[in-house]
C-alpha positions as CSV (number, residue, x, y, z in Angstrom):
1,X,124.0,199.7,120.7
2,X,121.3,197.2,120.0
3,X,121.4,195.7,116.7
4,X,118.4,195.6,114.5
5,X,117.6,192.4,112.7
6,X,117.2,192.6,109.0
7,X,115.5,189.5,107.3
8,X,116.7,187.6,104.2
9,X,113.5,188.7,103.0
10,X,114.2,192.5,103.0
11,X,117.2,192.0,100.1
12,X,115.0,193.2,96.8
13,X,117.4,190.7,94.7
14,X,117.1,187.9,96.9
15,X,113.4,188.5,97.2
16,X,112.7,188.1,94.0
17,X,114.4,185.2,93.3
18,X,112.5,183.5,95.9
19,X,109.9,184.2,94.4
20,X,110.7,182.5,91.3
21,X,111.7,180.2,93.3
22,X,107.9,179.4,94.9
23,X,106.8,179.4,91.6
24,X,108.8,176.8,90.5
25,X,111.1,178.0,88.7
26,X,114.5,176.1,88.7
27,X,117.1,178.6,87.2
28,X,118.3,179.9,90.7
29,X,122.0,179.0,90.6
30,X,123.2,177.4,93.9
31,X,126.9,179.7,94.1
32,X,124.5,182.9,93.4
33,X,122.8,182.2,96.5
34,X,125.9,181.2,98.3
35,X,127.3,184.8,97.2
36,X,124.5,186.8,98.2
37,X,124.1,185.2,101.3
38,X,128.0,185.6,102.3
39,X,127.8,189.4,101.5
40,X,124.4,189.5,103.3
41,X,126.4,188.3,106.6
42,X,129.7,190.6,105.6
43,X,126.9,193.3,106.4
44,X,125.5,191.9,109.4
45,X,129.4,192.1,110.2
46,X,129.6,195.5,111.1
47,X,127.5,195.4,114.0
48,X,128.8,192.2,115.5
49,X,131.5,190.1,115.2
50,X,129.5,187.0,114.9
51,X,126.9,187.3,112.2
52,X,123.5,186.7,113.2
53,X,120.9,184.3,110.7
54,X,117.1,185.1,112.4
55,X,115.4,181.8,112.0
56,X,113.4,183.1,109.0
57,X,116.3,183.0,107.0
58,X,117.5,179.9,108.3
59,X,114.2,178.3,107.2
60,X,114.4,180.1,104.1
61,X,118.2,178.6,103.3
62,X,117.0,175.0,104.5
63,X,113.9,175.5,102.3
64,X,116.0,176.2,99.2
65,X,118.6,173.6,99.9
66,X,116.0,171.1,100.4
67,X,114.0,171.8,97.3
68,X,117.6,171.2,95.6
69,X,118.1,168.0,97.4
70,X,114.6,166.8,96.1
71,X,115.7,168.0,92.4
72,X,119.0,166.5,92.6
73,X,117.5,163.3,93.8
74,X,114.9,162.8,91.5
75,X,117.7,163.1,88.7
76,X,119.6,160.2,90.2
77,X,119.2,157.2,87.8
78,X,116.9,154.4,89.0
79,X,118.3,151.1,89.8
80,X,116.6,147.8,88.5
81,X,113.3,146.9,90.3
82,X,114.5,145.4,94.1
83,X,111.8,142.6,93.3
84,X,114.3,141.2,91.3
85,X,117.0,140.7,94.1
86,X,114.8,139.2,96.9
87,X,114.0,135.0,96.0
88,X,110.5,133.8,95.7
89,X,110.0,132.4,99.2
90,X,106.3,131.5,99.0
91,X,105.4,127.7,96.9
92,X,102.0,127.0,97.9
93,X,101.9,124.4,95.3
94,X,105.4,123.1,96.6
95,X,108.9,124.6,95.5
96,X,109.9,123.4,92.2
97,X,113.1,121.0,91.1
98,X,115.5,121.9,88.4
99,X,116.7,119.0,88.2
100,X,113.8,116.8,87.5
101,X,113.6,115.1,84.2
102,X,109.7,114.1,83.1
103,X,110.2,112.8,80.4
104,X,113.1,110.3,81.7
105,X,110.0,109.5,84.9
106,X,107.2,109.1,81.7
107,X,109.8,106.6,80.2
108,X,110.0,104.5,83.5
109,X,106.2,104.0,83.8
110,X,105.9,103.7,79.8
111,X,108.1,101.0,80.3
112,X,106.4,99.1,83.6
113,X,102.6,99.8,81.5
114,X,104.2,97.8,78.9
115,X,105.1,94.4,80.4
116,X,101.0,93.6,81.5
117,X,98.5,92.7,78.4
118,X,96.7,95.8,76.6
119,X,99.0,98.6,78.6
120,X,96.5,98.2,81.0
121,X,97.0,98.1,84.8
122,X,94.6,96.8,87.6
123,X,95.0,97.8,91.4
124,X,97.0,94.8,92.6
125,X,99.9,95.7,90.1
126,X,100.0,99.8,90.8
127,X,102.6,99.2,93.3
128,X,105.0,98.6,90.5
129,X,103.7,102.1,88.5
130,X,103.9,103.5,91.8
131,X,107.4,102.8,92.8
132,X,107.6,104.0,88.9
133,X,106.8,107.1,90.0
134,X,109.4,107.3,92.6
135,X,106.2,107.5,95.3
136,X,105.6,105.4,98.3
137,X,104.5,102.1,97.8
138,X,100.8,102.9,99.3
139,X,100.6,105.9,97.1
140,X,99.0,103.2,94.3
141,X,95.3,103.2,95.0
142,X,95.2,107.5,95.1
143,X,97.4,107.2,91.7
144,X,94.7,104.5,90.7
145,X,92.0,106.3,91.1
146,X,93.0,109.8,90.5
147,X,93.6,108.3,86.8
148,X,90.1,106.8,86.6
149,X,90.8,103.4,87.4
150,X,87.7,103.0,89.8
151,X,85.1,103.4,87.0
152,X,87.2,100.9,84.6
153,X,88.4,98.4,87.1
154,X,92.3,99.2,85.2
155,X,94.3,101.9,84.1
156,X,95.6,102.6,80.6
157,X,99.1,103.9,80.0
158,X,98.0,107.2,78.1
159,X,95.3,107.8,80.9
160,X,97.8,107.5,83.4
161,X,100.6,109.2,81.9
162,X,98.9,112.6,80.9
163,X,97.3,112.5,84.8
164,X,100.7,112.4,86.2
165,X,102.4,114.9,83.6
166,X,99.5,117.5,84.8
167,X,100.7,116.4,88.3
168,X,104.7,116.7,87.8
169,X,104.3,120.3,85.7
170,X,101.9,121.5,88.4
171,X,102.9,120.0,91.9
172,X,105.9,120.3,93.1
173,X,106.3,118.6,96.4
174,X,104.8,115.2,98.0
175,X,102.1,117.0,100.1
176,X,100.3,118.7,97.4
177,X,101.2,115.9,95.0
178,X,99.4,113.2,97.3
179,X,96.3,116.6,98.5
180,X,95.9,116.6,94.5
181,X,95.3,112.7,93.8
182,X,92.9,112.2,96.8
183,X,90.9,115.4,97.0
184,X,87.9,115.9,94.5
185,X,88.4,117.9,91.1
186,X,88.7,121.6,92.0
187,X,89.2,121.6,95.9
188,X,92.6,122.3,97.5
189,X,91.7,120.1,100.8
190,X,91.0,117.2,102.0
191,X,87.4,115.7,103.5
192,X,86.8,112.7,105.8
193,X,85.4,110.7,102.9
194,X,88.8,111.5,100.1
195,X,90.4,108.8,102.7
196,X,88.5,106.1,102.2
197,X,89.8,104.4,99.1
198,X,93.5,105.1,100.5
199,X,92.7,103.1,103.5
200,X,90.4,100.7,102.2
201,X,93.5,99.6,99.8
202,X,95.8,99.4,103.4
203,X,93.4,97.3,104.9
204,X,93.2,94.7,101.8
205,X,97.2,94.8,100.9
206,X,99.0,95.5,104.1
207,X,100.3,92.4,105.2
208,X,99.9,93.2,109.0
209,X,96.6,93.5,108.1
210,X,95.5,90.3,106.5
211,X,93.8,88.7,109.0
212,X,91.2,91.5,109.2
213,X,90.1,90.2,106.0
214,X,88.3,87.7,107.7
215,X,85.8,90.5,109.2
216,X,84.9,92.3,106.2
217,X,82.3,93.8,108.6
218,X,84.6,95.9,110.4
219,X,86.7,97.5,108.0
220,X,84.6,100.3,108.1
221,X,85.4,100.7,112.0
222,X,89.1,100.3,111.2
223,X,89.1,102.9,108.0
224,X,86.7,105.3,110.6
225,X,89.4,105.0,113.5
226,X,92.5,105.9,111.4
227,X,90.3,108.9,109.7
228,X,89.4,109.9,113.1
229,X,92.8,110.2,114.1
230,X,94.2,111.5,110.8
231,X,92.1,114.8,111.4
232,X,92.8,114.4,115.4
233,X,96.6,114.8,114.7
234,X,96.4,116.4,110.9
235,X,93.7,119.2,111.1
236,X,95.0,121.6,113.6
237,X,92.6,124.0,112.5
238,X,89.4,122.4,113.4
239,X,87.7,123.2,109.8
240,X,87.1,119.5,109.2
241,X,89.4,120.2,106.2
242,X,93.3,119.3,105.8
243,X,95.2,121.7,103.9
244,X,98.4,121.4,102.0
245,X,100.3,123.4,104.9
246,X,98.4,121.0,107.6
247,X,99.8,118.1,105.8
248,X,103.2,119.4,105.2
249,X,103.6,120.4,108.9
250,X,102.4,116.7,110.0
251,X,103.9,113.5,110.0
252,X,101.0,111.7,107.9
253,X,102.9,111.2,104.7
254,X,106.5,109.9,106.8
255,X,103.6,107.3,108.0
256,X,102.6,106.2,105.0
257,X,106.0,105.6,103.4
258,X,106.4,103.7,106.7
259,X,103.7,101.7,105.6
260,X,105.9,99.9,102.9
261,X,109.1,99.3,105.5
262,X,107.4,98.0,108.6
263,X,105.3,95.0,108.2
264,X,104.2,95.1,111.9
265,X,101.3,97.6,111.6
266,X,101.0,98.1,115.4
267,X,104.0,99.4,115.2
268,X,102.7,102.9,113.5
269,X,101.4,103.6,117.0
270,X,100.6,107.7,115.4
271,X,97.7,106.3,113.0
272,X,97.1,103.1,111.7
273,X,97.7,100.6,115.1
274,X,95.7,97.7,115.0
275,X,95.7,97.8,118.3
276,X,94.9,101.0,119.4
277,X,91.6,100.2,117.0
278,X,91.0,97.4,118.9
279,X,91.0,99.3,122.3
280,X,89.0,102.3,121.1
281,X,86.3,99.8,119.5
282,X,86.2,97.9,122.6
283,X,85.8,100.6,125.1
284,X,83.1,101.9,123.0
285,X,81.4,98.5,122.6
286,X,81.5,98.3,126.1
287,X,79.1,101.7,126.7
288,X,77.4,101.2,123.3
289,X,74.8,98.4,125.3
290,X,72.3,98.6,122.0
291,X,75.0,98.5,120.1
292,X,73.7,100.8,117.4
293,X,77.3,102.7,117.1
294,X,75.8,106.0,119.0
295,X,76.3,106.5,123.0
296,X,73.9,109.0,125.2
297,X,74.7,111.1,127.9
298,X,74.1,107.9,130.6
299,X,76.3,105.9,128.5
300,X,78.8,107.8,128.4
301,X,78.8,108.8,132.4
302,X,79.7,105.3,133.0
303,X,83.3,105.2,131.2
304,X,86.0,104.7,133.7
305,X,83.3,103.8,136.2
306,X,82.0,107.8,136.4
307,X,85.3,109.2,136.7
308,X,84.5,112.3,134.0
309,X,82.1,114.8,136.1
310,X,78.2,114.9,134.7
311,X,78.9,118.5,133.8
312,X,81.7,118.0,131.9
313,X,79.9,115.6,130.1
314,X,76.9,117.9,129.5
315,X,79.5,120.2,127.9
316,X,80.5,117.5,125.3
317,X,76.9,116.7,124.7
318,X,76.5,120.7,124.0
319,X,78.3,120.0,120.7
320,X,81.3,122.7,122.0
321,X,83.6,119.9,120.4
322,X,81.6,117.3,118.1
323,X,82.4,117.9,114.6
324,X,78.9,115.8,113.4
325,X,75.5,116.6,113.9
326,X,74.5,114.9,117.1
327,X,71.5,113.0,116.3
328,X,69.0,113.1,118.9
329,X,72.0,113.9,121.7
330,X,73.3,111.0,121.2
331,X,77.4,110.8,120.0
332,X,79.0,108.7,117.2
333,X,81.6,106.6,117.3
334,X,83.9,108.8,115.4
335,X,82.7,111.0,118.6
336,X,84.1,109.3,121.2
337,X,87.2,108.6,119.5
338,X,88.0,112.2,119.8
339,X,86.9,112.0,123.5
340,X,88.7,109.1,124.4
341,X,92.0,109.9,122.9
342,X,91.7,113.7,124.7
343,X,90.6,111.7,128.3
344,X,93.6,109.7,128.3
345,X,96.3,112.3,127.5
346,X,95.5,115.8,127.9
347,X,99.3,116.7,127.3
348,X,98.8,117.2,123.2
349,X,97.4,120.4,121.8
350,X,94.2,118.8,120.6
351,X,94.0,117.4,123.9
352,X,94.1,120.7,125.2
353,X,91.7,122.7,122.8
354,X,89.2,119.6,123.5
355,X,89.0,120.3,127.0
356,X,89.7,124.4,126.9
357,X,86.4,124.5,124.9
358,X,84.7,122.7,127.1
359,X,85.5,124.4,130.2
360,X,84.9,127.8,128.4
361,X,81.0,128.0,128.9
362,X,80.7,131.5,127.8
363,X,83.3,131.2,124.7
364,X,85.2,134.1,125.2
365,X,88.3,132.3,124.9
366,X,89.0,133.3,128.8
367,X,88.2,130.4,131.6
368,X,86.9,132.9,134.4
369,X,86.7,132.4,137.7
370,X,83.3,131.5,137.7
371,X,83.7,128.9,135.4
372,X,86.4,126.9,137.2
373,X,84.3,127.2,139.9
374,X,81.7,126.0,137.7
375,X,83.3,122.5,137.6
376,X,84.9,122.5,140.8
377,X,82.0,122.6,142.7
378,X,80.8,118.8,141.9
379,X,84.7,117.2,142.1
380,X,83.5,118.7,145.4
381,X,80.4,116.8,145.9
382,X,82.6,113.8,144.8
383,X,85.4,114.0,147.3
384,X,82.8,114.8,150.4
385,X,80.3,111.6,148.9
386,X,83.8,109.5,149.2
387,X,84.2,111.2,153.3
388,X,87.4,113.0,152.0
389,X,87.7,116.7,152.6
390,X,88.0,119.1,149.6
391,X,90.7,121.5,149.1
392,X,88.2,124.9,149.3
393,X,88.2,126.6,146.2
394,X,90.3,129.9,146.8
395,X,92.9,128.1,147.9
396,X,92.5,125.5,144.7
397,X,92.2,128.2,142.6
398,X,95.5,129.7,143.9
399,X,97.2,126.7,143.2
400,X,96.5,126.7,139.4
401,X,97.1,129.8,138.7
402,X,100.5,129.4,140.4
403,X,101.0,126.2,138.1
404,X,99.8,127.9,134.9
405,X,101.3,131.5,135.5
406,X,98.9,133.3,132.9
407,X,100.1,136.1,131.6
408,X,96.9,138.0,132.4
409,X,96.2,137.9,135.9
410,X,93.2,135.7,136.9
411,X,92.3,135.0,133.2
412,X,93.6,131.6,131.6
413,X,93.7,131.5,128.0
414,X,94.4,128.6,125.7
415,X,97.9,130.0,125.1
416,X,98.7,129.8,128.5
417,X,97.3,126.2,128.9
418,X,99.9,124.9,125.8
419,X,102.7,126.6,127.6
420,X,102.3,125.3,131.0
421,X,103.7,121.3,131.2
422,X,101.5,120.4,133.8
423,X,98.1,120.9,131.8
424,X,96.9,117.9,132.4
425,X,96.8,118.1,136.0
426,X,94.7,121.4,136.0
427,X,91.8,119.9,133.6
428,X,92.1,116.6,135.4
429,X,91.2,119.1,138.9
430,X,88.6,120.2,137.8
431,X,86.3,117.0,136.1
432,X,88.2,113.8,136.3
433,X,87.7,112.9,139.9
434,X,90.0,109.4,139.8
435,X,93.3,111.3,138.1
436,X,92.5,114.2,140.6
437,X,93.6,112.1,143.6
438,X,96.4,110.2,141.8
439,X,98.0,113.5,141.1
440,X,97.7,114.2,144.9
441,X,98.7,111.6,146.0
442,X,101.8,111.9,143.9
443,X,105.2,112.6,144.7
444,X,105.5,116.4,143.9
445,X,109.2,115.5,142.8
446,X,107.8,113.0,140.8
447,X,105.5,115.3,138.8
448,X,108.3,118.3,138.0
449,X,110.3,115.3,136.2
450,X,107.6,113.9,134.2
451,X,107.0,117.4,133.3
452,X,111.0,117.9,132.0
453,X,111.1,114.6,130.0
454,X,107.8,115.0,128.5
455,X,108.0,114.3,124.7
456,X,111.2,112.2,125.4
457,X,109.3,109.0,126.3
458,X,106.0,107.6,124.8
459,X,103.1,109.1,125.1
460,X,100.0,108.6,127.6
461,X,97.8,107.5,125.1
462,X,100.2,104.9,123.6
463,X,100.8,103.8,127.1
464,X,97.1,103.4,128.0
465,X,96.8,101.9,125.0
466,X,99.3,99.0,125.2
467,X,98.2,98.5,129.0
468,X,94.6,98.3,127.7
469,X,95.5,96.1,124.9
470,X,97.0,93.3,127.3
471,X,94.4,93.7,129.5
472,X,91.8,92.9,127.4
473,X,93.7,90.3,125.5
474,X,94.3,88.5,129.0
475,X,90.9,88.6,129.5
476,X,89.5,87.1,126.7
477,X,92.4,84.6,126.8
478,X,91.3,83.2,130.3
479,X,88.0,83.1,129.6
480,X,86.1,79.7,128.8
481,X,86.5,79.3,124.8
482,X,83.1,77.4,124.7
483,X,81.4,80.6,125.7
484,X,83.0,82.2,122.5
485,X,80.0,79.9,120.5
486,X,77.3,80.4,122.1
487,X,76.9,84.7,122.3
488,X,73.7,85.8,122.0
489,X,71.8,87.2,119.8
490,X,72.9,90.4,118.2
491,X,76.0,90.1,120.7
492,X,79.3,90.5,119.7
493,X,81.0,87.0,118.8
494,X,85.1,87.0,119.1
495,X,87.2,85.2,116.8
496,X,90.5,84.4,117.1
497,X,92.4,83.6,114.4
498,X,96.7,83.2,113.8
499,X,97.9,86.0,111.8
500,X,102.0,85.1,111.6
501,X,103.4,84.2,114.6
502,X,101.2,86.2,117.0
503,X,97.4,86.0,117.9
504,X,95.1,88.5,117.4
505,X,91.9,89.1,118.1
506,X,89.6,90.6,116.0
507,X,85.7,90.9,115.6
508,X,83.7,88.8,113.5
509,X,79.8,89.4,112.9
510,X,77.4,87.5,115.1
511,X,75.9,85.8,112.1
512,X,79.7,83.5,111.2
513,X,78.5,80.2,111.9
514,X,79.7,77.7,114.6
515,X,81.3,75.8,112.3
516,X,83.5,78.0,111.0
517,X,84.2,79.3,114.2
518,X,85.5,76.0,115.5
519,X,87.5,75.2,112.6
520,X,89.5,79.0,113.3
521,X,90.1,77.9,116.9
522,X,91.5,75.0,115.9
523,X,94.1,76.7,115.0
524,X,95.0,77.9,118.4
């Protein structure tokens, strides 16, 4: 006999409590249902052994249940707010001490005010209110002029000490406490120019640096090379703006402590090298023939004796990686810092992004095809000019991309440039014509272990650097030291001068006079 379904629905008592139910009503007892619903199924019994539920009363009892659940959930007491279990984890001003003490630090620089006449303080005692301060040593000119010492010419004690209770109660680690004393009032980075004062007080007090003080003239090229390659190394963001996060992620402030430790400044190869000025200054002195301080496009096509390809350097010239305005196409000093430093080691990321935007003509941030052939075509041009056959293209072309592996197929992206170890050799490929054939004419074997023990050894600009430092030094040192008296005019005049036990040599302006040129090399 076939057994007719009866609905939940169809029980008049049941019905109408689900009704109340959908109303909202909330007086429908749980163990009333429970009992109805048990002699419902007693019922359904008698036709089969094994009730049967039709999936509109299962729906139905789930329904109910649920709304319950809801109920009885909503009646659970709240705990406390979970905002109060998880830790702050973001500081942008820095993450703050318990355990400092202000006014014991107010005491200590109360204390070092006191000993000088007035409680006043010039710029060649802030080292002692520095150290005061438990800061670096060369913290003392951004102190001394964050407190308003530059329009006085000194600094009293209550100036100072409500500037650096503002600073404790407000900054809370060494990189915002050091962006907040060199940045102008209101700005939370830092500009080309908020370095100037810093550096121009390295130049006058560092003792590595004191025989620079001979050739006042070129302290601006010193304090312009170090900027230059504070924002090279610092400002991975390419605003022209260091942030508090840029500077904490950098090693610029483990530099400038170093600053008070190592009294050989050529030994802070990262920013402030002597030398590494010298080379940079000399290489651009070299293509600068006018010597106004700005290169043109033929100028700058005869570096390395033509090694970089013409259309590489159109692509500089384009402004795709000059921070400055280029004044009638012609590139600045601060310029070819950035190019030089990216020429002669393509390995660092700033290196890379130099070159990636200059290779990507179209900026889509994808080099295409077309634009690696692009460049190739002329390294081309080269190698035939030279009687030496070119690698054709396609097969180049496989080449890189089995170096680089991309992880889209036949479209490099800057990500995939920083994660291959052999970047260097694909920009070199494709517009330095000289490194091109010293890579192939490498050992292969050679290559994959540079490529393992990179970032173990120094790096290829420090190495160009030293090599160009001894070359030029060697050169200058053979040359006939009468000839050092008589330059031109408007040329540039070399001094050498003792400075410790080593000799250095450093520029002096064409107008120093004979005499006082002679009576320096008689020190020699």
């Amino acid at each position: 006999m076939r057994m007719k379904e009866i609905s939940l629905r169809q029980d008049p008592d049941l019905r109408k409590e689900l009704a109340l139910l959908a109303r909202g009503c909330d007086f429908v007892l749980p163990s009333r249902f429970k009992k109805r619903l048990k002699a419902f199924q007693q019922g359904q019994g008698q036709f089969s052994e094994q009730p049967y539920i039709s999936p509109t009363m299962s729906l139905v009892a789930n329904g109910y249940f649920f709304c319950l659940f809801q109920q009885a959930k909503k009646e659970e007491p709240v705990t406390p707010s979970l905002s109060e279990s998880i830790p702050k984890f973001y500081f942008p001003q820095g993450q703050p001490q318990a355990n400092i003490n202000i006014d014991n630090l107010i005491s200590k620089i109360e204390k070092i005010f006191s000993q000088f006449s007035d409680e006043r303080v010039t710029i060649k005692d802030m080292g002692l209110v520095a150290k005061a301060c438990e800061c670096p040593l060369y913290w003392k000119a951004p102190l001394f002029h964050a407190a308003g010492g530059d329009r006085r010419g000194y600094v009293s004690v209550h100036k100072f000490v409500a500037m650096w209770r503002k600073v404790l109660q407000s900054c809370h680690d060494d990189a915002f406490k050091f962006l907040h004393l060199l940045a102008k009032p209101g700005c939370s980075y830092l500009e080309q120019e908020d370095f100037i004062p810093f550096l121009q007080d390295v130049v006058d007090s560092h003792t590595g640096l004191a025989f620079l003080k001979e050739a006042s003239d070129f302290h601006s090229r010193y304090i312009t090379t170090v900027v230059q390659r504070i924002f090279y190394n610092v400002n991975r963001s390419w605003t022209g703006k260091i942030t508090c996060s840029e500077l904490r992620r950098s090693s610029f402030l483990q530099n400038v402590a170093l600053l008070e430790e190592e009294e050989e400044i050529n030994q802070l190869t990262e920013f402030f090298s002597y030398e590494h000025f010298y080379v940079i200054y000399c290489k651009f002195w070299e293509l600068d023939t006018d010597h106004d301080l700005y290169i043109d496009q033929r100028d700058l096509m005869l570096h390395n004796d033509q090694a970089v390809s013409h259309r590489m350097i159109e692509r500089i010239f384009s402004g795709a990686v000059t921070r400055y305005h280029l004044s009638f196409f012609r590139l600045s000093y601060a310029d070819f810092i950035w190019f030089l430093i990216s020429e002669e080691d393509k390995k660092t990321e700033t290196s890379i992004e130099y070159w990636f935007r200059c290779m990507d003509l179209d900026g889509d941030g994808v080099l295409s095809m077309y634009e690696l052939q692009y460049f190739y075509q002329e390294q081309c041009q080269k190698l035939e000019a030279m009687a030496i056959e070119p690698l054709p293209f396609v097969d180049c072309l496989c080449q890189m991309l089995d170096m680089v592996k991309p992880e889209i197929p036949g479209m490099i992206t800057l990500g995939d440039l920083k994660r291959c170890k052999l970047s260097h050799i694909f920009f070199d490929t494709f517009f330095n014509i000289e490194k091109y054939l010293d890579h192939e004419q490498r050992d292969p074997l050679l290559a994959a272990r540079d490529a393992e023990t990179m970032g173990q050894e120094i790096s290829d600009w420090e190495r160009y650097a030293a090599e160009e430092y001894d070359n030029l030094v060697s050169e200058e040192a053979t040359s006939d030291v009468t000839s050092l008296t008589r330059s031109q005019p408007g040329g540039l005049c070399y001094l050498w001068i003792m400075a410790r036990d080593s000799r250095d040599l450093i520029w002096s302006h064409p107008k120093v006079s004979e005499k006082r040129l002679a009576s320096s090399l008689m020190l020699l």
